[in-house]
NUDO-588193 format. One record per residue (C-alpha): residue in one letter; x, y, z. Coordinates in steps of 0.001 Angstrom, whole numbers. Layout:
N
@titi=A	u=X	v=Y	w=Z $
...
***
This chain:
336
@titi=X	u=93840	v=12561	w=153735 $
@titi=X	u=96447	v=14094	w=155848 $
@titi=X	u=96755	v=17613	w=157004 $
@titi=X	u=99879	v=19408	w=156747 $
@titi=X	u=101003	v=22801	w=158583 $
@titi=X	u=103238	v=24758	w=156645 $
@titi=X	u=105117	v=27434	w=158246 $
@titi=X	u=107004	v=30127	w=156869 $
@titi=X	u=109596	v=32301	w=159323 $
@titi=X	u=111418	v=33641	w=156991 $
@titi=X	u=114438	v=32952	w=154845 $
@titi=X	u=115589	v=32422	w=151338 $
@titi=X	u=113377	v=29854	w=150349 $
@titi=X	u=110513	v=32035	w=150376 $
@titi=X	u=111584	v=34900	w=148088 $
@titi=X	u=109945	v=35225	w=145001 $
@titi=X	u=110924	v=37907	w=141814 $
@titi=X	u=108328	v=40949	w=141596 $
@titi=X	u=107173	v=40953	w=138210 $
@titi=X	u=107331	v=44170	w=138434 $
@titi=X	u=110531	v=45544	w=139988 $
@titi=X	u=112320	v=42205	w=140000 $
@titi=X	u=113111	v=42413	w=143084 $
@titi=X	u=112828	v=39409	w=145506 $
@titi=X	u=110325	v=39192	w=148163 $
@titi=X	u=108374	v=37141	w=150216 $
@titi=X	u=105886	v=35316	w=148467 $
@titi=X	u=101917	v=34797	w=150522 $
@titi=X	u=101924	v=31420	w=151572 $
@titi=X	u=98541	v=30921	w=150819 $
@titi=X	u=99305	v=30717	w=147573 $
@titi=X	u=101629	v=27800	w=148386 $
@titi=X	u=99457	v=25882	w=145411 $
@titi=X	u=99884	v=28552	w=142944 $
@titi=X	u=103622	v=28594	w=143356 $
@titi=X	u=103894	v=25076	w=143581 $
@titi=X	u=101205	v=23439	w=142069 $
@titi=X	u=102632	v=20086	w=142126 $
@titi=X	u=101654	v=19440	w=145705 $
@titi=X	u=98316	v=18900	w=145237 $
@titi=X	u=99549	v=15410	w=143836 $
@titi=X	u=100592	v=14172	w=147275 $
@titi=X	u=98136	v=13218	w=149613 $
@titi=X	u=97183	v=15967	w=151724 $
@titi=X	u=95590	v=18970	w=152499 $
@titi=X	u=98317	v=21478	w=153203 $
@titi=X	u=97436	v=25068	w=155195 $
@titi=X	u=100117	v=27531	w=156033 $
@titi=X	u=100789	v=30292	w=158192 $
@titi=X	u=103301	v=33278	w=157995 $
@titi=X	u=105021	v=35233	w=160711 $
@titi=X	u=104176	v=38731	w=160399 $
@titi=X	u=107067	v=39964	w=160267 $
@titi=X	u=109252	v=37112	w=158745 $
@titi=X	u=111963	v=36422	w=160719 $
@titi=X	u=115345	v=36460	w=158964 $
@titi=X	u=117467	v=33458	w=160360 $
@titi=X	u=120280	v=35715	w=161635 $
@titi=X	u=117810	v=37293	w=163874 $
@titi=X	u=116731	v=33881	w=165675 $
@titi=X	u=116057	v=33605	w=169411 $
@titi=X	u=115088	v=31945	w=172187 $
@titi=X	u=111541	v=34462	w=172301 $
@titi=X	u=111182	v=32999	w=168602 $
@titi=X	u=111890	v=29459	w=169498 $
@titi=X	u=109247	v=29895	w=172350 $
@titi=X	u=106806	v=31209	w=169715 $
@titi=X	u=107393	v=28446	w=167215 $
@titi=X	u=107155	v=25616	w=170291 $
@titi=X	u=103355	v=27430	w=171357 $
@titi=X	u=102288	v=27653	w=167483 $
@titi=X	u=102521	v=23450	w=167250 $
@titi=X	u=100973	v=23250	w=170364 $
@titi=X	u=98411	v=25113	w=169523 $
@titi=X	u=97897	v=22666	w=166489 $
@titi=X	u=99305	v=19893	w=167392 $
@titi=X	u=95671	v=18513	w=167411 $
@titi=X	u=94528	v=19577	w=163640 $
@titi=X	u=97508	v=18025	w=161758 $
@titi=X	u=99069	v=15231	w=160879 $
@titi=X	u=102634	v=16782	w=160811 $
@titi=X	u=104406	v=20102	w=160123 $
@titi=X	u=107044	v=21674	w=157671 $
@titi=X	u=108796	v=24494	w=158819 $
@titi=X	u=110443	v=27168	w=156017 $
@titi=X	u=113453	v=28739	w=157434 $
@titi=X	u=116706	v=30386	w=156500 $
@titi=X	u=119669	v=28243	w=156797 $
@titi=X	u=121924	v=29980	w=158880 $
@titi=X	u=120290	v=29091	w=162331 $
@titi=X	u=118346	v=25838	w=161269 $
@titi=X	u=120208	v=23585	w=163255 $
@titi=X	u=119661	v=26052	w=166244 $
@titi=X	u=116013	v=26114	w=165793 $
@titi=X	u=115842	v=22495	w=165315 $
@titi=X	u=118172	v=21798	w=168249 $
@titi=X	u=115502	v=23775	w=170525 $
@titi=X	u=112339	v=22703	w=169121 $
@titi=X	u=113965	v=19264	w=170157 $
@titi=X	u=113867	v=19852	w=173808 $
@titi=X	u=110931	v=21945	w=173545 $
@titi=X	u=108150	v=19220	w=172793 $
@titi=X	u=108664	v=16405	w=174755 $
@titi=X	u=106790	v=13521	w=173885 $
@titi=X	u=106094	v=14496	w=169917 $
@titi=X	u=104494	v=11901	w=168007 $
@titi=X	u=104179	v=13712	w=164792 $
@titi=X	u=106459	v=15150	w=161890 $
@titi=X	u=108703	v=18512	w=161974 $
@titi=X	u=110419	v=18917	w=158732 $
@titi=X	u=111947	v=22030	w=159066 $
@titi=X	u=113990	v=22850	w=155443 $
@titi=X	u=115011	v=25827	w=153323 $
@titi=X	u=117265	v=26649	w=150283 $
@titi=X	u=120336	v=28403	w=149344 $
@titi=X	u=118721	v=30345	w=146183 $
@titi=X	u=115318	v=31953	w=146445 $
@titi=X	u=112305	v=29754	w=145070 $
@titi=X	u=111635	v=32045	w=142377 $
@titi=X	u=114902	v=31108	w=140996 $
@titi=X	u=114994	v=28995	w=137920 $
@titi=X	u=117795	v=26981	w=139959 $
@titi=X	u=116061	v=26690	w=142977 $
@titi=X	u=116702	v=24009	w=145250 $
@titi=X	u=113420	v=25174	w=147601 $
@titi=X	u=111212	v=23742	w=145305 $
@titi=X	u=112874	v=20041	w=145497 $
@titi=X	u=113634	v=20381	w=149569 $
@titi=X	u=109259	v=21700	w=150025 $
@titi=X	u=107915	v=18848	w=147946 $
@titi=X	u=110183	v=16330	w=149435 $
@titi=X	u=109815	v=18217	w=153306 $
@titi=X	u=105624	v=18117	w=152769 $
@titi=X	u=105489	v=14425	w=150881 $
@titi=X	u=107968	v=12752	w=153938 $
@titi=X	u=105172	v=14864	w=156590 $
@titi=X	u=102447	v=13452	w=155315 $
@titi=X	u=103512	v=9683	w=154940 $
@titi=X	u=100868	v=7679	w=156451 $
@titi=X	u=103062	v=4346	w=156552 $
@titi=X	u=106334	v=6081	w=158258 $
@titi=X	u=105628	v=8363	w=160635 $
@titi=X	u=108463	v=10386	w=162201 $
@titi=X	u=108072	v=11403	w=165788 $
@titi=X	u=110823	v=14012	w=165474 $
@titi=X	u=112021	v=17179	w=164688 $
@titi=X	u=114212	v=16848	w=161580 $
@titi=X	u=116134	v=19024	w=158817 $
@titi=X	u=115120	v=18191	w=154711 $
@titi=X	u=117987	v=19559	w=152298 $
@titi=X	u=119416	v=18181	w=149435 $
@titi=X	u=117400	v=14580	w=148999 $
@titi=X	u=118052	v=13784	w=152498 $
@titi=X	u=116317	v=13639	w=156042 $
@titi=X	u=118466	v=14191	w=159249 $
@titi=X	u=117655	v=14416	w=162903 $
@titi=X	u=117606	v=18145	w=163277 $
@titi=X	u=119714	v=18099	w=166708 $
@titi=X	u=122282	v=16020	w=164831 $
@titi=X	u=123244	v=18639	w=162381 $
@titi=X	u=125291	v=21612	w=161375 $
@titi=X	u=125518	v=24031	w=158915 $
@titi=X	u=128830	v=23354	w=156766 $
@titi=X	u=128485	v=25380	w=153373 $
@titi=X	u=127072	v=28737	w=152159 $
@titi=X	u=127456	v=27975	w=148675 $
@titi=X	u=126269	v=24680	w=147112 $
@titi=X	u=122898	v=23121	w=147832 $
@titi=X	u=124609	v=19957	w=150261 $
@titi=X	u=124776	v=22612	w=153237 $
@titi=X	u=124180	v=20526	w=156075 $
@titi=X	u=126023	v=17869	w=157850 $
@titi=X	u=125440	v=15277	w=160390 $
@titi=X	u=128743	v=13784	w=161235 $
@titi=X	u=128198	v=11643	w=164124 $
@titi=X	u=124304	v=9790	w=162878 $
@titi=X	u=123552	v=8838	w=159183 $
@titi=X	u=121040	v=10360	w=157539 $
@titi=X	u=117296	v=9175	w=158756 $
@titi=X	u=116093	v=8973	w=154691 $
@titi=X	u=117048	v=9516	w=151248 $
@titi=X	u=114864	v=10689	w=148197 $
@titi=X	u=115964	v=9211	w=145080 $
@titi=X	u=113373	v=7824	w=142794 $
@titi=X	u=111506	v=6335	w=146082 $
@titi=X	u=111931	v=7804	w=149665 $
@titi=X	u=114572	v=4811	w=151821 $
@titi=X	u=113431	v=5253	w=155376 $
@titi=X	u=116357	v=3887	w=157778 $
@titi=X	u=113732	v=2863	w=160250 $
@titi=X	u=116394	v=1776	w=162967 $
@titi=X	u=117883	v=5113	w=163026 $
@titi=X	u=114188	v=6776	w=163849 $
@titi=X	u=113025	v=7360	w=167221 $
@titi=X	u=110350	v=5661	w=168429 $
@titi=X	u=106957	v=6608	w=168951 $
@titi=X	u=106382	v=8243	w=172823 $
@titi=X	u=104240	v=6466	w=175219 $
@titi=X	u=102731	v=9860	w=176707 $
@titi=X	u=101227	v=13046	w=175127 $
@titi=X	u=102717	v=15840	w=174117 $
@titi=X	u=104303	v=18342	w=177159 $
@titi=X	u=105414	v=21554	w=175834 $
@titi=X	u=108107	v=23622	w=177654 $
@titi=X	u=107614	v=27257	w=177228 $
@titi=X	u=111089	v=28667	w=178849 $
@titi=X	u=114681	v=28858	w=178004 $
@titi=X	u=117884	v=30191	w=179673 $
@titi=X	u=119461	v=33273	w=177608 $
@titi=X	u=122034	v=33376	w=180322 $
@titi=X	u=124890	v=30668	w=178359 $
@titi=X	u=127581	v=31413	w=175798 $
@titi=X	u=130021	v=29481	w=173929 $
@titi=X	u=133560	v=29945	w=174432 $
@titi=X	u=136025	v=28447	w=171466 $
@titi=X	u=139520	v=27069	w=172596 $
@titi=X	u=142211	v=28458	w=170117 $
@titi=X	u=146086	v=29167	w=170761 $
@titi=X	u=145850	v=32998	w=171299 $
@titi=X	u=143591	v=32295	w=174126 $
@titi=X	u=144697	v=34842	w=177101 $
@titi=X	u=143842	v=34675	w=180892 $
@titi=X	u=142066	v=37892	w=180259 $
@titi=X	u=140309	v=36419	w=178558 $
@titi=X	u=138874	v=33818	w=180567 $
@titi=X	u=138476	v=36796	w=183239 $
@titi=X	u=136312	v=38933	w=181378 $
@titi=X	u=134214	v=35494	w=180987 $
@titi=X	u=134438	v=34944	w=184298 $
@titi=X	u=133293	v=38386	w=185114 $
@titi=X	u=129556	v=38273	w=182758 $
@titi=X	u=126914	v=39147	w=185213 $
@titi=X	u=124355	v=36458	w=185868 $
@titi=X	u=126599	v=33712	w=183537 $
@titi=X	u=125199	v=30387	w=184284 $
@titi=X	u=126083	v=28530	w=181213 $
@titi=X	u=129080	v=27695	w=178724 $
@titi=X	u=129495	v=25617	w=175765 $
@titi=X	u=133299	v=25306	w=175935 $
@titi=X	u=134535	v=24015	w=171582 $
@titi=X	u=137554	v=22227	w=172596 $
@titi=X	u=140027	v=20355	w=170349 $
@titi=X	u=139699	v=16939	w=168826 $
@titi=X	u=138450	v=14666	w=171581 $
@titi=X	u=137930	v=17507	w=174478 $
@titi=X	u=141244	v=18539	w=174651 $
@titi=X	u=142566	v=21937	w=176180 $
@titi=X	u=145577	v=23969	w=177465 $
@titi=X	u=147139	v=22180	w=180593 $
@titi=X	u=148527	v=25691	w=181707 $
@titi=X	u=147685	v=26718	w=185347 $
@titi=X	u=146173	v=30347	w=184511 $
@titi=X	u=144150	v=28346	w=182357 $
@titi=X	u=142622	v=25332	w=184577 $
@titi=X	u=142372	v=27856	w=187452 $
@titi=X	u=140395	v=30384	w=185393 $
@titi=X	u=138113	v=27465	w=184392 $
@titi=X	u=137928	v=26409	w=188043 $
@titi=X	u=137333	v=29709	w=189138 $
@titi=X	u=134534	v=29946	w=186717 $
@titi=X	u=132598	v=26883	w=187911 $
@titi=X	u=133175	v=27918	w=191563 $
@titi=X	u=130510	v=30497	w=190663 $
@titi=X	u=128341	v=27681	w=190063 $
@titi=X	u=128811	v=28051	w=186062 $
@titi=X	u=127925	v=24752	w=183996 $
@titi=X	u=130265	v=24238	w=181288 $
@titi=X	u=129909	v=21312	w=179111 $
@titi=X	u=132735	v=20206	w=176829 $
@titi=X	u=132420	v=19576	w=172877 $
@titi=X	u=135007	v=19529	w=170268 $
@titi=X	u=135374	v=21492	w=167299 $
@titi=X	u=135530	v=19156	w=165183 $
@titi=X	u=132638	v=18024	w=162694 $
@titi=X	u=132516	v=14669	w=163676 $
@titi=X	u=133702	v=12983	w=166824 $
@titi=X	u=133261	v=12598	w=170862 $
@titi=X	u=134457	v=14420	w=173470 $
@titi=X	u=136237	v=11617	w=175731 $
@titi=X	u=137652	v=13163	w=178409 $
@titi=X	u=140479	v=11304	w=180529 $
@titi=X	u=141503	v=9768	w=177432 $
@titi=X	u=144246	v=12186	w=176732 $
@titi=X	u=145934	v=14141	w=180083 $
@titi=X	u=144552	v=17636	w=178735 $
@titi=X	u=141224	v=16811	w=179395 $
@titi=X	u=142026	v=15088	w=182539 $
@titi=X	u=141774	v=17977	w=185129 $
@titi=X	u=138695	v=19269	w=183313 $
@titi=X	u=137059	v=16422	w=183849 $
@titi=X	u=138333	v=16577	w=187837 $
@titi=X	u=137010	v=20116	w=188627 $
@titi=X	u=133423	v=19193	w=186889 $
@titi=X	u=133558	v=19744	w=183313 $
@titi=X	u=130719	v=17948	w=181655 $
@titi=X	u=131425	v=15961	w=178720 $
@titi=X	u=128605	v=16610	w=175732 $
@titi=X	u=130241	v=13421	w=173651 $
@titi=X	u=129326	v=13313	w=169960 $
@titi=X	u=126276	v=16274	w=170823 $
@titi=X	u=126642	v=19116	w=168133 $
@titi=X	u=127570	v=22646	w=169383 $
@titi=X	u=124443	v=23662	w=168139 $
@titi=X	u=122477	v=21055	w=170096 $
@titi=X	u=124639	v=21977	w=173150 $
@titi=X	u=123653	v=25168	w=173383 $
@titi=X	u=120024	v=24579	w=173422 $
@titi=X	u=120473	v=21592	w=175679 $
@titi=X	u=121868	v=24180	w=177897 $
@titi=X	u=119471	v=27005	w=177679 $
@titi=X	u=116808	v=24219	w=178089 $
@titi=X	u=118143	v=22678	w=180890 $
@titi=X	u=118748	v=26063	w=182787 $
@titi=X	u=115624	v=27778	w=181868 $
@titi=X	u=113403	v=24628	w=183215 $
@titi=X	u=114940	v=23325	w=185627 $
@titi=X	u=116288	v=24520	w=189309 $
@titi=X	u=117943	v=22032	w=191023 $
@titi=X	u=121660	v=21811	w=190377 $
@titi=X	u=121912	v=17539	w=190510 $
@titi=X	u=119099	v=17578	w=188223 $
@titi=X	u=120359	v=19785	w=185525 $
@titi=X	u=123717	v=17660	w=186169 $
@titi=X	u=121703	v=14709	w=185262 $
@titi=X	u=120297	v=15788	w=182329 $
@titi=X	u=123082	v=17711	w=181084 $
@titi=X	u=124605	v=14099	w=181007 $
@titi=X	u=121509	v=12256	w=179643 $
@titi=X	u=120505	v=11787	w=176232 $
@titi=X	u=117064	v=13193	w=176346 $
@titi=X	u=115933	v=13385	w=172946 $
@titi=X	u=118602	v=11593	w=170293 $
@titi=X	u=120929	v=14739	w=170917 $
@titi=X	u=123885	v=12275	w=171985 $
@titi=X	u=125371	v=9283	w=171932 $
@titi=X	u=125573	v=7522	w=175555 $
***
């Protein structure tokens, strides 16, 4: 029998109605069989653990992330494979970091959650835990990465973005299919999976706080790109450009970017659109970008992008190095 972690941060997908106020709030997760008592049908033995305090998603961070990354390793030994509960609106943050964060996993992270509260008679929670815990603890398909469950299907969690606060399809990977479907059976797409590591698992316990992401729009001012220019201690950028990495050819503009990476500033180029690659020297606005030392992210989310970042800069010193891997695919972030 396999053993499942469940983890509960926080988030919608927890709240239950007090049958005595109605009011919603957080169910105990030890009573995960109670509420759904369905899941003793799959087979596994499932234990949980809750942050004290939850964390509501809007209050995510890079401390949290840390905390999350230490809890599996602290575990990683007694299970099989782990299912995360967690509000929607940073889940493709948290399972952009996790990503980077455990190098070499071998085992299930099925992080999921659900636009109405499971003790809603609409729920979708109920659907994305069953499906989340039954996919973890599938002894003939195991998947050796960190991945988002909503709305009958499995995606690589770096690979995604949050697209709609109001039906239950909320999540989107634009630029990789969807690793499995649940229907009546479970379709793996086996190709699309990583493969299993050949090492054990290395955990990274730091991450760079010191990155932003700047958005590329027409009102866009030179003092603007000063007062970027002028954040103490700045070593990172996530610059959303348009369509394939395109931006304004003006010269306040490229000199304010040039100005910035002078100070030794990564910035790594991703478009703002929901599917698509940055390709820069295709068109002759991302031309001089790419001249002065813009990176190009490709098809990499800018949710993905900014963890890449604050992984690469928290771990690593050398500048060639974080060059290298700022241009790498290290864990299915990217097309290369």
């Amino acid at each position: 029998m396999r053993n499942i972690l469940v983890i509960y941060t926080g988030g919608t997908i927890g709240m239950v109605k007090d049958v005595t106020s109605g009011a919603l709030k957080p169910f105990d997760m030890q009573k995960i069989y109670e509420v759904l008592p369905v899941l003793r049908k799959i087979n596994c033995n499932i234990e949980t653990y809750q942050c004290d305090p939850i964390i509501d998603s809007s209050d995510m961070n890079a401390d949290k992330w840390l905390l999350l990354a230490s809890l599996i390793e602290d575990n990683y030994s007694k299970y099989d494979g782990f299912v995360i509960l967690h509000g929607t609106d940073t889940m493709s943050y948290t399972a952009s970091a996790l990503s980077f964060l455990l190098k070499n996993l071998a085992k299930p992270i099925i992080i999921t959650g659900s636009q109405l509260p499971l003790g809603m008679i609409r729920t979708d929670g109920r659907d994305n835990i069953i499906s989340a815990v039954e996919i973890a603890a599938n002894e003939s398909v195991t998947i050796p990465e960190v991945c988002i469950f909503f709305d009958n299907k499995l995606y690589r969690g770096n690979r995604t973005t949050k697209i709609n606060a109001e039906y239950f399809e909320a999540f989107y990977s634009g630029n990789l299919p969807s690793l499995a479907k649940v229907g009546i059976n479970i379709s793996y797409k086996q190709h699309l999976i990583l493969p299993q590591p050949n090492d054990v698992l290395f955990v990274y316990h730091k991450l760079c706080n010191d990155v932003i992401i700047m958005k590329i729009h027409p009102a866009i001012s030179k003092e603007y790109l000063n007062a970027i220019s002028n954040i103490p201690n700045l070593k990172g950028i996530v610059m959303e450009t348009y369509g394939s990495g395109n931006a304004p050819t003006n010269e306040w503009f490229l000199q304010g970017i040039k100005k910035i990476i002078d100070k030794g500033v990564m910035i790594m180029n991703v478009t703002q659109c929901k599917a698509g690659s940055v390709e820069m020297g295709h068109y002759q606005a991302s031309c001089d970008l790419k001249d002065m030392g813009v990176i190009s992210g490709r098809d990499i989310t800018t949710e993905a992008a900014l963890a890449k970042m604050m992984f690469v800069l928290g771990n690593f010193n050398d500048r060639k190095v974080q060059k290298e891997l700022l241009n790498s695919n290290i864990c299915g972030e990217c097309s290369i």
